[in-house]
N, C-alpha and C positions, 0 to 999 in steps of 0.2 A: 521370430528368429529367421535371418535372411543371411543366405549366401550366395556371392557373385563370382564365377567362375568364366575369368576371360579369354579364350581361345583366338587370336588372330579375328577373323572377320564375323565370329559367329560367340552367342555367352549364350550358358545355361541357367537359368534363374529356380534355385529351390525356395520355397516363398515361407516353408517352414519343416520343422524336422519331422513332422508326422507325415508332407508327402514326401519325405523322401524313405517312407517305409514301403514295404512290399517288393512291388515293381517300379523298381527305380529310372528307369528310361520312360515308364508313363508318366509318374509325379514329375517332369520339368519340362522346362517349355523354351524352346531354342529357338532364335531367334536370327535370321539371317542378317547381317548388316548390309550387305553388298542390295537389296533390296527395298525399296520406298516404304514397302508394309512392313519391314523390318526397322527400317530407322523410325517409321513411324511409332512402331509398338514400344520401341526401346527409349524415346523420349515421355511417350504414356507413362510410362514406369519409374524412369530415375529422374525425369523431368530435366532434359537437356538431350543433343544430341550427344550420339556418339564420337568417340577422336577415329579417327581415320590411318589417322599415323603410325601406326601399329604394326610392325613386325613379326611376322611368323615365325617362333621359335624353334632351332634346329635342332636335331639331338642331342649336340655338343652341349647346348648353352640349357638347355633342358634337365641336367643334371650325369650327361656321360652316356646318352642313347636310352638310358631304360625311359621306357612310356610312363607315364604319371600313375597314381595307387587308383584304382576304381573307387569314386565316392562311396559306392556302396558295403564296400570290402569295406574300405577306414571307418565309415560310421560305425559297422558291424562287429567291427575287433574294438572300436572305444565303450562299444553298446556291452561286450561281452564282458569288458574289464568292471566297465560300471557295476554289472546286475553279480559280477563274482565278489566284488570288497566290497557288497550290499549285503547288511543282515537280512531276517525274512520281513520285517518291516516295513524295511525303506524300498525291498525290490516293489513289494507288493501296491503302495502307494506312488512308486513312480509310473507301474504299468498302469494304476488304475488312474493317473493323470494322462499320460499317454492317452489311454482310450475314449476319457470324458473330455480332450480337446479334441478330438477327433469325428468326434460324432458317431453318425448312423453307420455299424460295421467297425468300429476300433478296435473293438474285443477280439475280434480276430485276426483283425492286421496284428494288432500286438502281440495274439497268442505265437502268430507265425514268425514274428519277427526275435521275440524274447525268449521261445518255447518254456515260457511257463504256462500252469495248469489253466483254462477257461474260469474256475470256481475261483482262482486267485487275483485273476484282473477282474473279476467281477465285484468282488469282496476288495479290492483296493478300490476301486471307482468308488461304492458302496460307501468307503471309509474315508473316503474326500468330498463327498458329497455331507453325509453327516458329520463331517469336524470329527471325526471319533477322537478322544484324549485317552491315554494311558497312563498308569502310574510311570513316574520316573522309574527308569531302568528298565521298563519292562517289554517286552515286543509283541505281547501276547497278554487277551485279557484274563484277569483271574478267574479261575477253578476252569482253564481251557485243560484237551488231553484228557482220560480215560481217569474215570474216578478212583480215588483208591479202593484199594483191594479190599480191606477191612471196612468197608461201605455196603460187601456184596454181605447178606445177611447170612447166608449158609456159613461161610468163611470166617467172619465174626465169630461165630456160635461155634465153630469148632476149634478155632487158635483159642476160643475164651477157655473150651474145656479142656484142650491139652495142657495150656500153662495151668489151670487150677490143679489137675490131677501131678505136674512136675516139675513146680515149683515149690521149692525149700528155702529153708532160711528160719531165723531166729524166731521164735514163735511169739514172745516179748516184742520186738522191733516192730518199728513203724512198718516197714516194708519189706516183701521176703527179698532173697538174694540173691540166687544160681539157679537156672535150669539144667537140668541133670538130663536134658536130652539134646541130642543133637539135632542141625538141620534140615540134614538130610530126612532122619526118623520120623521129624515133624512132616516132610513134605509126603513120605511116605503113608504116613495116617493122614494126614489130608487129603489123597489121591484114594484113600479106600472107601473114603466117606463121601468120594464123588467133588471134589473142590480140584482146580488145580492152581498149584502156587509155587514159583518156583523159590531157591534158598534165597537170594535176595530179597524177593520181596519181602519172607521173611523175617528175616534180620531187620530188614528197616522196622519192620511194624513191629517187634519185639523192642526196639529199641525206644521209638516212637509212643508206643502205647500200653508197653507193659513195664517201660524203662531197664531193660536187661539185653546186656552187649557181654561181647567177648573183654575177659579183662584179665590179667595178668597178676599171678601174687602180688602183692604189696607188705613188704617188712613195716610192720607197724604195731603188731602186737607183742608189748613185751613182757606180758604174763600177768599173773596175779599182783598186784603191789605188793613190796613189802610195809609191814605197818610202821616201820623207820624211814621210810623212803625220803618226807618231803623233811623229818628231822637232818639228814645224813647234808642232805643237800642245803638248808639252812647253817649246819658247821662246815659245812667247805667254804659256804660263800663268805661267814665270818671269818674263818682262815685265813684265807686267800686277801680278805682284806685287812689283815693285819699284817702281814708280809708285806703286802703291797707297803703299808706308810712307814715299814720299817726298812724297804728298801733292799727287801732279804729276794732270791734268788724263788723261781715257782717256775717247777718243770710239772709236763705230761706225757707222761710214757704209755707206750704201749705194740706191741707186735702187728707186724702189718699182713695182711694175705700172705703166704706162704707160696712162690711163686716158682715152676720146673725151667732151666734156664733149656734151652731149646729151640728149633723149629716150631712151635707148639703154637695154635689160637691165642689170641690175645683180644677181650673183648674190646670193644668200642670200634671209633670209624676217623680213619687218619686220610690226609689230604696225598692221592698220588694217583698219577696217570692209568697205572695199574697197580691191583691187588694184591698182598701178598700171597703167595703159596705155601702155603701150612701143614702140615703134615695132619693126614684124615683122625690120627688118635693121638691120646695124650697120655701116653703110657708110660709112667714114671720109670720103665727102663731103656726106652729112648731118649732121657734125658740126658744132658752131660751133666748136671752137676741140680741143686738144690738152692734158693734163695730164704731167707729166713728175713727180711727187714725189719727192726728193733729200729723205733722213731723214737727222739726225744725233741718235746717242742718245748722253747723258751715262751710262756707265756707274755713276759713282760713283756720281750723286745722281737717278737712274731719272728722269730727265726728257726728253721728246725732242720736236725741234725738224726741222719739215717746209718744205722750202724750193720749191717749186711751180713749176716753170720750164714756159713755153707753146715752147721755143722746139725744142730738140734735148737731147738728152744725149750734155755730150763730155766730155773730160778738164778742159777749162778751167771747164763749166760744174759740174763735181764739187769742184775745188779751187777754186773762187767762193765754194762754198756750206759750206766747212770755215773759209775764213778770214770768210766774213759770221758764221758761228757763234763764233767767236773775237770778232773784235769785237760783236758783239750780246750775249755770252752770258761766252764764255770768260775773257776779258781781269778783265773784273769779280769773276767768281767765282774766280778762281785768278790774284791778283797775284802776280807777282814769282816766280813760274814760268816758266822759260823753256822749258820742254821740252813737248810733249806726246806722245800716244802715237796712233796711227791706228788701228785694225783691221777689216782692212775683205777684200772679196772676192779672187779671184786674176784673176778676169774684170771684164767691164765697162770705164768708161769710168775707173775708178780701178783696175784691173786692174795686174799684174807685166808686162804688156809691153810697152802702151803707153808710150812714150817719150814724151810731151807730157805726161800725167799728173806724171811728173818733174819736167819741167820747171816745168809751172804750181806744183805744190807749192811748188818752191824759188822763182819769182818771187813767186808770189799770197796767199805763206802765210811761210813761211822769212826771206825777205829783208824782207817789206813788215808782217811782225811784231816782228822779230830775235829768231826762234824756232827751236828746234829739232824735227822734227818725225821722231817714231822710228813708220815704216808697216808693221805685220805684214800681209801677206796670209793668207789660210783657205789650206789647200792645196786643190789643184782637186776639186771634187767635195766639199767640205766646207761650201758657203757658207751653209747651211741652221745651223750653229754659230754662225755669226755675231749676237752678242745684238739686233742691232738688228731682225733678222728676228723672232724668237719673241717680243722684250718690247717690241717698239713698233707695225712695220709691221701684225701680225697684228690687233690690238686695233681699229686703225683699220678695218684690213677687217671687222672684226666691227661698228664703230658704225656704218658707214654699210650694210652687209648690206642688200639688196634695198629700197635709195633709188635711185631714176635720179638719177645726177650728171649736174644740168642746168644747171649754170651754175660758173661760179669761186667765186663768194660763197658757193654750198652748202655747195662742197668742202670751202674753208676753214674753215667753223661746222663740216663733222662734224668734222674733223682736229684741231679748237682743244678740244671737248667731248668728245676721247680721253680719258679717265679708267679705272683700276683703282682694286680696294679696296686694292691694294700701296704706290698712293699715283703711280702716273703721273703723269705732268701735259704736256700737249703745246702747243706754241705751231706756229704757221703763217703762210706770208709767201708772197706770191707774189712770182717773178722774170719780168718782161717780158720781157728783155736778150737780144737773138737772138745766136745761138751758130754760129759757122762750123764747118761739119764740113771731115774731110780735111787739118787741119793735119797738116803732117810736124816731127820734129824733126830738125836735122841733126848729124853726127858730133859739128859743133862746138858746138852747144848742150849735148851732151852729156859731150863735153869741161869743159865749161864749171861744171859743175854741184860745189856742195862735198857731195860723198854718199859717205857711209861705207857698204859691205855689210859684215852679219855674219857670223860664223863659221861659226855655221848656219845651214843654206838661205839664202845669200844672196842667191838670186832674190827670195826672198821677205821677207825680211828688210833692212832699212836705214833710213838715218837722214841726211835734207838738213838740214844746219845754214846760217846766212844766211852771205851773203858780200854783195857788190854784186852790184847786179838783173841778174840775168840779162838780155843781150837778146833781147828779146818777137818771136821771127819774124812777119815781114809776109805 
């Protein structure tokens, strides 16, 4: 590498970048032109004379007066950019190139020039010399850095007996579960026993080597089966596929989280410059008012219809909200069907054992439609199957994620602006209509009623066809 730097009657010749380390005014060799042993030397070199014709440059034309950058400065600021956007790799094999062209003393012109450590241009030279190869990706070779912890044999032998003595879990199961102690506790008995480790380390190597991390509930147990269970769900699916080719109308009901309209947290995480400000408690009598949302999803045609009641959730105000779906929605789209089909929870306010639920159905829906209406309940501990959970409710908790619902009008605009790419489409109404709790129904309402159970799982299972209105207890 050669550079020729022309000054009027006199050049500098740096012959390569290594001398121009150090002492920069010693590494170059100036050259007088104005002199026979100067013109001599300078035809030795570039093999020609020099031009003569040459103009001394004035300040002006120099660039506006300032003096030109000191070569040494500009190498030294390109040198310092280089070795800064150098991982430790590439610094370390460029110094140890530096030094092994350099010969006898490199290592130290380099160290002085680069101020990296003498053991690092030593170990690059080292590493140019031998070709060293690493894996891809790597800048360092394997099992380089302080061994693991759980290597030091003390430490072993003590994490081995804390997790034995506080570790739980299923005694049947492959593998226990939870440790019932903390990290700190652990570092703490580690530290008595003469070890020290700090909580990180811990954590890794519990995770690492005894497979047990920090984890968070998981809804997933939903109890005992019942021994109807995969019956239950066998007669829906026949259900549900005879409606289907008969063209009959299949709704899924069911109540959504019960939400305080207010200032109040609102989980999840929404896109904005800043945070909202929440109020620190969620004190149901800071709220203005109560959310109740009663969903109805149209199975067939993925649409679903949120019915917003301020008041209670009862069984009347469940079968309210299946015949305002009927007439708002149903009746239009599926004339001259008389049937429809429910499927909905085993619990709740539309649940198998409330007996008012019944009955409102056959007044509020059955008689005041002259409809037949066929209700599968989920079996207990199944209500999570229920499509109106996974493909309507869920969507909605996702559009409005980390909004304070602070008003009724909010509510309604996220619930109305439910949208998938599946093709969703949600509508929303609010209900005023205050709803009496604690009705009872009596033997003879129940008497009263035209309901067919079926074959299978008849708890859960049946079907009110109209008769004359049931009388509406006072």
């Amino acid at each position: 590498m050669a550079f020729r730097i022309i000054y009027y009657l006199k050049i500098i010749i740096q012959y390569t970048l290594l001398d121009f380390m150090g002492k920069v005014r010693q590494a170059m060799e100036e050259i007088d032109l104005q002199t026979k042993e100067g013109k001599r030397r300078y035809k030795m070199i570039f093999g020609k004379f020099p031009r003569m014709d040459r103009a001394e440059p004035t300040p002006e034309q120099d660039g506006g007066g300032s003096p030109p950058e000191e070569p040494s400065a500009r190498f030294q600021t390109d040198l310092d950019y280089l070795l800064a956007t150098s991982n430790e790799r590439d610094r370390r094999l460029f110094a140890g190139y530096l030094a092994k062209s350099h010969g006898h003393g490199g290592v130290q012109k380099v160290v002085a020039q680069t101020r990296l450590d003498a053991k690092t241009v030593v170990k690059g030279k080292q590493e140019i010399a031998g070709r060293a190869q690493l894996p891809k990706g790597r800048i360092r070779r394997a099992g380089g850095g302080r061994p693991p912890k759980l290597q030091d044999p003390a430490y072993a032998q003590e994490m081995q007996a804390i997790v034995d003595q506080n570790l739980a879990g299923d005694p049947t199961g492959q593998r226990p579960n939870w440790l019932r102690k903390t990290l700190r506790w652990i570092q703490g008995k580690l530290r008595r026993e003469g070890v020290d480790a700090s909580p990180s380390t811990i954590r890794k190597n519990l995770k690492a080597d005894f497979d047990v991390s920090m984890k968070k509930n998981k809804k997933s147990d939903s109890g005992p089966r019942h021994p109807d269970r995969e019956a239950q769900f066998e007669y829906i699916a026949a259900t549900e596929a005879r409606f289907r080719a008969e063209g009959k109308p299949i709704i899924s009901i069911d109540c959504k989280k019960k939400e305080l309209i207010g200032n109040f947290e609102n989980k999840g995480r929404a896109w904005r410059k800043d945070a909202y400000k929440v109020s620190d408690h969620d004190f149901p009598s800071g709220a203005t008012g109560k959310l109740i949302p009663y969903g109805v999803y149209n199975v067939r045609d993925n649409t679903g219809h949120v019915y917003c009641g301020t008041s209670a959730e009862t069984p009347e105000f469940a079968a309210d909200v299946a015949a305002a779906w009927w007439e708002d929605y149903g009746r239009a789209a599926y004339p001259g069907k008389g049937e429809l089909l429910v499927k909905c929870d085993a619990g709740g306010a539309n649940g198998y054992r409330p007996r008012m639920w019944k009955v409102f159905v056959q007044n509020k829906l059955a008689d005041a439609h002259d409809l037949a209406v066929t209700v599968c309940h989920y079996p207990t501990g199944a209500s999570k199957y229920n499509p109106i959970d996974h493909r309507l409710f869920n969507y909605i908790s996702m559009n409005w994620a980390g909004e304070p619902l602070a008003s009724y009008d909010k509510i309604l605009e996220y619930i109305r602006s439910t949208k998938t790419a599946a093709g969703l489409t949600v509508t929303a109404a609010l209900v005023t209509k205050e709803y009496q709790k604690g009705l009872k129904a009596s033997d003879t309402d129940m008497e009263a009623l035209n309901i067919e159970y079926a074959k299978v799982c008849p708890q859960w299972n049946y079907t009110i066809r109209p008769h004359k209105r049931v009388q509406f207890p006072s």
